[in-house]
C-alpha atoms as a printed R data frame, in Angstrom:
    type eleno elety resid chain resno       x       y       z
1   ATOM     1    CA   UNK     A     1  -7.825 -10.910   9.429
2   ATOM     2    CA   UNK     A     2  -5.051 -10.562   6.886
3   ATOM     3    CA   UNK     A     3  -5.272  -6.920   4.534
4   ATOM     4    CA   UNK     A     4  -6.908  -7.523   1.314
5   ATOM     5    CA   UNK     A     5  -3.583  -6.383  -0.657
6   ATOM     6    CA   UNK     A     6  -2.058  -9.608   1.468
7   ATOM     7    CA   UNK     A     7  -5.603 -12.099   0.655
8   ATOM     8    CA   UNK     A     8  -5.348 -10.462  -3.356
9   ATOM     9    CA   UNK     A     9  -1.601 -11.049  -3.624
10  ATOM    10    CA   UNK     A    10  -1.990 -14.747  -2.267
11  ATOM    11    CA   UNK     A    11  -4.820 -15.748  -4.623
12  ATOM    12    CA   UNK     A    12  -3.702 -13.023  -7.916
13  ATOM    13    CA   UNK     A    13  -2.530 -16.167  -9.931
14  ATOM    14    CA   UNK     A    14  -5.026 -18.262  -9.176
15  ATOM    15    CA   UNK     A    15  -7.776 -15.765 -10.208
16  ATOM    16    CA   UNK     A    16  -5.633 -15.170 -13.276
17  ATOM    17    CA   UNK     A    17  -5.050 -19.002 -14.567
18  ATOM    18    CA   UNK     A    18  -9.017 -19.617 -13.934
19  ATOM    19    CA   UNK     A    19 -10.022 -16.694 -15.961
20  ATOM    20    CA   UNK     A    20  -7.378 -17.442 -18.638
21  ATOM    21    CA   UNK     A    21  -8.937 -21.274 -18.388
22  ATOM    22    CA   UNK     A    22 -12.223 -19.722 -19.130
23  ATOM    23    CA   UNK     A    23 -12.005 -16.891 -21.419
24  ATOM    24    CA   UNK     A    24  -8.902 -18.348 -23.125
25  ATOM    25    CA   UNK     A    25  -7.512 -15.282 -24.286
26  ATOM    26    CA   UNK     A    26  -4.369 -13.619 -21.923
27  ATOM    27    CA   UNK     A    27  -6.158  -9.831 -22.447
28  ATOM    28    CA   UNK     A    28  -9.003 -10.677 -21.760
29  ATOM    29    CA   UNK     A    29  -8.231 -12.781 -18.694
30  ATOM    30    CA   UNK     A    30  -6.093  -9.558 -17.335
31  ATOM    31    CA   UNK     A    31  -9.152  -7.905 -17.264
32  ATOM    32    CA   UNK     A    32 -11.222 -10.384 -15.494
33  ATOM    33    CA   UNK     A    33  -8.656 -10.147 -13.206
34  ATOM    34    CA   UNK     A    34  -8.598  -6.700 -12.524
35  ATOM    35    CA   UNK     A    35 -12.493  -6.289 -12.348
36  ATOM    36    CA   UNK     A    36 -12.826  -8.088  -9.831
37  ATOM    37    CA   UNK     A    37  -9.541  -7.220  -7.427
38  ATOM    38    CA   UNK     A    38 -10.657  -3.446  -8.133
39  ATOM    39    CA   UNK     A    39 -14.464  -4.740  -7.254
40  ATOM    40    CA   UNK     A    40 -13.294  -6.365  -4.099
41  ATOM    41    CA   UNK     A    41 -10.498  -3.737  -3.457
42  ATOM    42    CA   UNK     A    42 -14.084  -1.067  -3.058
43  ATOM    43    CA   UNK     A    43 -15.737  -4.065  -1.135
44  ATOM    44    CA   UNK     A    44 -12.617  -4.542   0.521
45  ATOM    45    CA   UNK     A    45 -14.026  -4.317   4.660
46  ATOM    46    CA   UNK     A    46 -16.357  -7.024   3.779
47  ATOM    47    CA   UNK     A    47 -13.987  -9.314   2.190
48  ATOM    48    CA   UNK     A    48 -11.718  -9.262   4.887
49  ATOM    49    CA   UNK     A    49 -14.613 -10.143   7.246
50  ATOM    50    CA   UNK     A    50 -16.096 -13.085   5.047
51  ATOM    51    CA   UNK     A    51 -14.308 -16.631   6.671
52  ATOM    52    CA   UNK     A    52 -12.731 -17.578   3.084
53  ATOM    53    CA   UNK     A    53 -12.078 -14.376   1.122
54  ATOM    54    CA   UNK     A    54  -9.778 -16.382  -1.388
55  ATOM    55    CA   UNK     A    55 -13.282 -18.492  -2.329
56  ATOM    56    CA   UNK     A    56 -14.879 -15.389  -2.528
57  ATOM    57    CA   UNK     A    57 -12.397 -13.191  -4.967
58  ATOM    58    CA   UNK     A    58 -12.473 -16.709  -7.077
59  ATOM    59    CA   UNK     A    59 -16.188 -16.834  -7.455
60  ATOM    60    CA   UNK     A    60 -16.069 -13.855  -8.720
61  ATOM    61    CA   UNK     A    61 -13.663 -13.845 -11.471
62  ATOM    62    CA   UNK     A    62 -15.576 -17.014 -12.192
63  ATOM    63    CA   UNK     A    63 -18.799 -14.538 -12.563
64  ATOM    64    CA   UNK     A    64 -16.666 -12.569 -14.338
65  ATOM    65    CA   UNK     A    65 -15.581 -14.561 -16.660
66  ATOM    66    CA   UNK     A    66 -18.867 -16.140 -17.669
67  ATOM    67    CA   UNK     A    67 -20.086 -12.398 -18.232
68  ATOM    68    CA   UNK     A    68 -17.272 -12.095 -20.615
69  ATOM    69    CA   UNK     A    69 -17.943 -15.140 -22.745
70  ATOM    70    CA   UNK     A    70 -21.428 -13.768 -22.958
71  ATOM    71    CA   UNK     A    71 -20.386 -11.039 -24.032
72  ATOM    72    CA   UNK     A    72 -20.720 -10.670 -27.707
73  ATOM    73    CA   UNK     A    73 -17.207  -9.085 -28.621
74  ATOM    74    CA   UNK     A    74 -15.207 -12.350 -26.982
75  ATOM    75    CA   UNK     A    75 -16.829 -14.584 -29.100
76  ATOM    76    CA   UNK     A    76 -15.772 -12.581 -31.655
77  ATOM    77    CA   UNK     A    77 -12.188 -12.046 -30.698
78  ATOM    78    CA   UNK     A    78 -12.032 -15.940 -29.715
79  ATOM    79    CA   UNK     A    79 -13.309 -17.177 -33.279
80  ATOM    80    CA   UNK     A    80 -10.336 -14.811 -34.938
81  ATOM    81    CA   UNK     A    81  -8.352 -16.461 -32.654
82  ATOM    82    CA   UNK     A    82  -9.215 -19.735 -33.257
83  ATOM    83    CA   UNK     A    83  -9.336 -19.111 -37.228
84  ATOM    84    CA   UNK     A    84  -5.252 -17.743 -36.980
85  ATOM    85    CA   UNK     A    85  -4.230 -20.850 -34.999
86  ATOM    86    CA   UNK     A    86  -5.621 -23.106 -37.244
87  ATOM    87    CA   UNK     A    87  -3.577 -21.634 -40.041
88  ATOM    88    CA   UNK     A    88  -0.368 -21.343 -38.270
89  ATOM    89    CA   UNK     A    89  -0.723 -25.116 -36.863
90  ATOM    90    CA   UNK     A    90   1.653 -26.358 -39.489
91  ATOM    91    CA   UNK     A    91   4.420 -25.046 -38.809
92  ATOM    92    CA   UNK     A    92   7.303 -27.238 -37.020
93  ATOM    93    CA   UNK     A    93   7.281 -24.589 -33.816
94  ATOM    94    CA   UNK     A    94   3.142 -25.192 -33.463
95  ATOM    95    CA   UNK     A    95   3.924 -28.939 -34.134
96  ATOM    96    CA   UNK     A    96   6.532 -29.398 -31.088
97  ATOM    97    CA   UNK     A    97   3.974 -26.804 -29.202
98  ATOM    98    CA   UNK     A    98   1.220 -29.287 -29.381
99  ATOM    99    CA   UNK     A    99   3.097 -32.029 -28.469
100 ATOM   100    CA   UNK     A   100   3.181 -31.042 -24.867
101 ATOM   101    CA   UNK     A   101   0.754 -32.611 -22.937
102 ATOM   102    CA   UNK     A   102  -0.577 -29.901 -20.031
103 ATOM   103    CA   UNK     A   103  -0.603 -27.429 -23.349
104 ATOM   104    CA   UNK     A   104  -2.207 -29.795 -25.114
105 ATOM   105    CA   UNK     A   105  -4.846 -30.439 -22.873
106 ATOM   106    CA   UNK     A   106  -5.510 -26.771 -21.502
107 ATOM   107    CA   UNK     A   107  -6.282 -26.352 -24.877
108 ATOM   108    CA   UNK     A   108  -8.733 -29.166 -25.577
109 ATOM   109    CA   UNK     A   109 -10.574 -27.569 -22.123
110 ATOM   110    CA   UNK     A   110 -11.446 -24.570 -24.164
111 ATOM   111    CA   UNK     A   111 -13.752 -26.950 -26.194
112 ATOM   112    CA   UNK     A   112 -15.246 -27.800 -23.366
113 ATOM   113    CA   UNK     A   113 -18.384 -26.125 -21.690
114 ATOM   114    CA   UNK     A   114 -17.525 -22.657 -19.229
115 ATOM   115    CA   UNK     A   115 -18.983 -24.752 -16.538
116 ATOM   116    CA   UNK     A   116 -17.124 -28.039 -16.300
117 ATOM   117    CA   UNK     A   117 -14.294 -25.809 -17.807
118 ATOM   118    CA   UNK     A   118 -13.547 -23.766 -14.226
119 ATOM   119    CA   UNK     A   119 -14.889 -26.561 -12.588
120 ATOM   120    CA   UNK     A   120 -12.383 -29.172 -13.843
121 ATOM   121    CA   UNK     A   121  -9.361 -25.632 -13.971
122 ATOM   122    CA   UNK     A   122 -10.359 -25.496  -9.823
123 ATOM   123    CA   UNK     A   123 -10.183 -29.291  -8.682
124 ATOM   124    CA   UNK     A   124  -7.402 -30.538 -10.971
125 ATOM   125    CA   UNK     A   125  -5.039 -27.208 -11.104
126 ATOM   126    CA   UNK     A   126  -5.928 -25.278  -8.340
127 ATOM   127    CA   UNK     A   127  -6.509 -28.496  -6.248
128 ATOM   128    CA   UNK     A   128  -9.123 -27.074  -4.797
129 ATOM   129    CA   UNK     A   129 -11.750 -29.652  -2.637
130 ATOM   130    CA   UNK     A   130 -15.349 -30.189  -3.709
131 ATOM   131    CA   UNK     A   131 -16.685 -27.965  -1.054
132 ATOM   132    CA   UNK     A   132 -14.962 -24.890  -2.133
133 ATOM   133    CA   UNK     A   133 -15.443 -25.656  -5.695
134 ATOM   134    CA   UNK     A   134 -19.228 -25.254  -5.200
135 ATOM   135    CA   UNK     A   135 -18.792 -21.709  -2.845
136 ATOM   136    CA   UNK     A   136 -16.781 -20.306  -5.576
137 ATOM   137    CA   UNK     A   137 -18.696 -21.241  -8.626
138 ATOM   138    CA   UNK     A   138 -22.513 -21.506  -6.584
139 ATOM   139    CA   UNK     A   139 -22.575 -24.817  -7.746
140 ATOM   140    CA   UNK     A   140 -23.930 -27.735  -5.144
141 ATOM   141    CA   UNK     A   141 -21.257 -29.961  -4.286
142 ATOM   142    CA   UNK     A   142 -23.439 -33.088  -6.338
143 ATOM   143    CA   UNK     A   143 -23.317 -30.931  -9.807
144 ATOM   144    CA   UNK     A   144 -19.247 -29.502  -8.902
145 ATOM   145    CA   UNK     A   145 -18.653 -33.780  -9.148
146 ATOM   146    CA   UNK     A   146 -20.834 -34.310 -12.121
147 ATOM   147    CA   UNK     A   147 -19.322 -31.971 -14.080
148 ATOM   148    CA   UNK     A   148 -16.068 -33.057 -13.151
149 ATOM   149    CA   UNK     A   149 -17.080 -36.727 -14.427
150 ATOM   150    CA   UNK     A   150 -18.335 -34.958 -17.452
151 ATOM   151    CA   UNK     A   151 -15.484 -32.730 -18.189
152 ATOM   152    CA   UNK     A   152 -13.229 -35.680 -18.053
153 ATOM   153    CA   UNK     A   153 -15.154 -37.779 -20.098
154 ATOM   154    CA   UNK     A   154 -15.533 -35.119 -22.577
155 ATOM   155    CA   UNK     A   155 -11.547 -34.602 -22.355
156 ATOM   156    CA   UNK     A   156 -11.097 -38.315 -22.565
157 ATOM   157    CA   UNK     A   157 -13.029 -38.567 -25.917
158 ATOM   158    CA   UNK     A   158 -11.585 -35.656 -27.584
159 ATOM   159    CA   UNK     A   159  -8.082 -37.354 -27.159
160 ATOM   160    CA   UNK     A   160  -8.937 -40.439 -28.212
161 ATOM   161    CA   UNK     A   161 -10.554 -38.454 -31.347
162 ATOM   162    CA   UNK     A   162  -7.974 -37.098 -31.806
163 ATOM   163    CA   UNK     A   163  -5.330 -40.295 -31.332
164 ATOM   164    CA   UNK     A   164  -7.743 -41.854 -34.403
165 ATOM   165    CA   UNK     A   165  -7.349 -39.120 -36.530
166 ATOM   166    CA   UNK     A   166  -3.607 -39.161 -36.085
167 ATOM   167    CA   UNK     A   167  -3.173 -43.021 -37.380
């Protein structure tokens, strides 16, 4: 079994990019981050026994995560957020910004529910298979594809929202 500095190092971005996915804030996904590698780096002998520790450190900053957007002060800091990007979205910098696709869409994920959120951040970026999307996020492998469809669909009708709008 590989050291957990060598299993954290291999799976640090991954953990970071689904926290940022979820919490949408760069801070605040740092700190999911470090929760949980300083959670598992005290838990570290059992990690290093489990068969998948990289599912395991990932369900965790998924836990994580959904703590934090419980947690009264990110809603908070998210709706700031939100309010000073609506007023800067004018600009011609903000206007080239949004006209990059991935951007684009990472952002329209934040709209859409924490669940099909990670679950949709794990299969399409991570690339992650159904299986391991359901260890990692204690989903059953049925609800990790139906919120998938659903997270798509959602996606899919916030574009073409947003396409009508434009004309």
């Amino acid at each position: 079994m590989p050291p957990f500095t060598t299993i954290a190092a291999s799976v640090r971005d991954r953990l970071y990019r689904l926290a940022l996915r979820m919490v949408g804030d760069d801070g605040e996904a740092e700190d999911v981050v470090q929760e949980v590698l300083l959670s598992g780096w005290q838990r570290r002998r059992e990690i290093e026994a489990l068969d998948n520790p990289p599912a395991w450190l990932l369900k965790m900053t998924h836990n994580r995560a959904i703590d934090r957007l419980r947690s009264r002060r990110v809603r908070t800091t998210n709706e700031r957020a939100a309010a000073v990007a609506d007023q800067t979205s004018r600009t011609p910098h903000c206007l080239a910004e949004s006209a990059d696709t991935l951007g684009h869409i990472h952002r329209l994920m934040q709209q859409l529910p924490a669940d099909q959120r990670s679950v949709l951040q794990l299969r399409e970026v991570e690339g992650l298979p159904y299986r391991e999307i359901a260890e990692t996020t204690g989903l059953t492998v049925d609800q990790v594809k139906v919120y998938l469809h659903r997270g798509r669909g959602k996606l899919r009708q916030l574009l073409l929202h947003e396409q009508i709008v434009e004309r």
